[in-house]
C-alpha positions as CSV (number, residue, x, y, z in Angstrom):
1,X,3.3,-37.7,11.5
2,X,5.2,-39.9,13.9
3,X,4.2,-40.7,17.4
4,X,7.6,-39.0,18.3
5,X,6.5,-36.1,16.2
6,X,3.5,-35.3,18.0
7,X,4.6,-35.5,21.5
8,X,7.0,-32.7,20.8
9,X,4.7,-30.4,18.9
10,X,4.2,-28.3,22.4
11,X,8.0,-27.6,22.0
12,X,7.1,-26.2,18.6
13,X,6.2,-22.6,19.7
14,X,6.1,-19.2,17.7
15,X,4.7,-15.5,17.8
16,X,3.3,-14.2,14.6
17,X,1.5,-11.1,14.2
18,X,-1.0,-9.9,11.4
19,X,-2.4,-6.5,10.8
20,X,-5.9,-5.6,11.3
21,X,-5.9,-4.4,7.8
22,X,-5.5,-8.0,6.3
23,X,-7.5,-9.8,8.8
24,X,-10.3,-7.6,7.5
25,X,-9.2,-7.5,3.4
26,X,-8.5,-11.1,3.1
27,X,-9.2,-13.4,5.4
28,X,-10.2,-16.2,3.0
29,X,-6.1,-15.9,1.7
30,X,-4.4,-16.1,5.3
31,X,-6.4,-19.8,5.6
32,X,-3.4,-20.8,4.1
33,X,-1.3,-20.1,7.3
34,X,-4.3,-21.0,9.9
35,X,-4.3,-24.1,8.4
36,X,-0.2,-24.6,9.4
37,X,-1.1,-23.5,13.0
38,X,-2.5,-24.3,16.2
39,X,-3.5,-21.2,18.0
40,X,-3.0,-20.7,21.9
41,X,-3.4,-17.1,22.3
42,X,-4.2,-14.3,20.6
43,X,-3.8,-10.4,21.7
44,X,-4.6,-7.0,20.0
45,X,-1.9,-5.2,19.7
46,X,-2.8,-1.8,19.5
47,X,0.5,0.0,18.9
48,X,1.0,-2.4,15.7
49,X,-2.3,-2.2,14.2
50,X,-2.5,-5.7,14.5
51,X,-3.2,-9.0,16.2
52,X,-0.2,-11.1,17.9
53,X,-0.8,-14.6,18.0
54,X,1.0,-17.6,19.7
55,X,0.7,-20.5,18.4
56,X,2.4,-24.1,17.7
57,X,2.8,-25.9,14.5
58,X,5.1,-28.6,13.3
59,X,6.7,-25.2,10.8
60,X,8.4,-24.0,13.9
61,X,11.4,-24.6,15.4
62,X,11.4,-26.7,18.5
63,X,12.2,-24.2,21.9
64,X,13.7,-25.0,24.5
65,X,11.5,-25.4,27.8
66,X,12.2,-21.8,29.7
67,X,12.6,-19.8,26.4
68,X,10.5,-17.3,24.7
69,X,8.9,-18.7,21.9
70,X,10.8,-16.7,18.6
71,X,8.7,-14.2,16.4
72,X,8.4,-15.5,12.4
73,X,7.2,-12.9,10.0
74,X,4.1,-12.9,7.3
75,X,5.1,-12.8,3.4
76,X,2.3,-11.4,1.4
77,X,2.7,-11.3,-2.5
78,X,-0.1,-8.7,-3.9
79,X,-1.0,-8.0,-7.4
80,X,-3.0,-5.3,-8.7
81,X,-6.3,-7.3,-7.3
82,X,-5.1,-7.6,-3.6
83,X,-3.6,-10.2,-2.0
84,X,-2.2,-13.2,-3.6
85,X,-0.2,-15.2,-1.4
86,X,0.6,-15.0,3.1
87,X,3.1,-17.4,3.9
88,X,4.8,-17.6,7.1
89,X,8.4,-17.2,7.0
90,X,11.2,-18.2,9.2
């Protein structure tokens, strides 16, 4: 990553949320998208049944200074075993 690169990385700036339920089932498989992310914050929502993070990662799209950062959504892929695949998704 360029110098350049890293100095904007603050400008980075999402919301994802995950539910309880997968946190607990398969945490081991959503390493994949901790690994992508730098987490600043991170809130129990109660009325989702799940936990809200803000984070930044070089995935998101840069904000402008004064905006809210943008919510991105989780993709699971489950087979008959559980979960397969959680990728964030744009």
């Amino acid at each position: 990553m360029s110098t350049e690169n890293k100095s904007q990385l603050h400008k980075r700036i999402g919301r994802f949320r995950i539910s309880r339920n997968l946190l607990w089932r398969f945490p081991e498989k959503l390493r994949e998208i901790f690994d992508l992310v730098v987490v600043l914050e991170a809130q129990m929502k109660w009325e989702f049944d799940s936990v809200e993070y803000l984070a930044i990662s070089d995935f998101f799209e840069e904000v402008p200074d004064g905006v809210a950062a943008p919510e991105y959504q989780i993709s699971t892929v489950f087979d008959a075993n559980g979960l397969v695949k959680a990728n964030l998704v744009k």
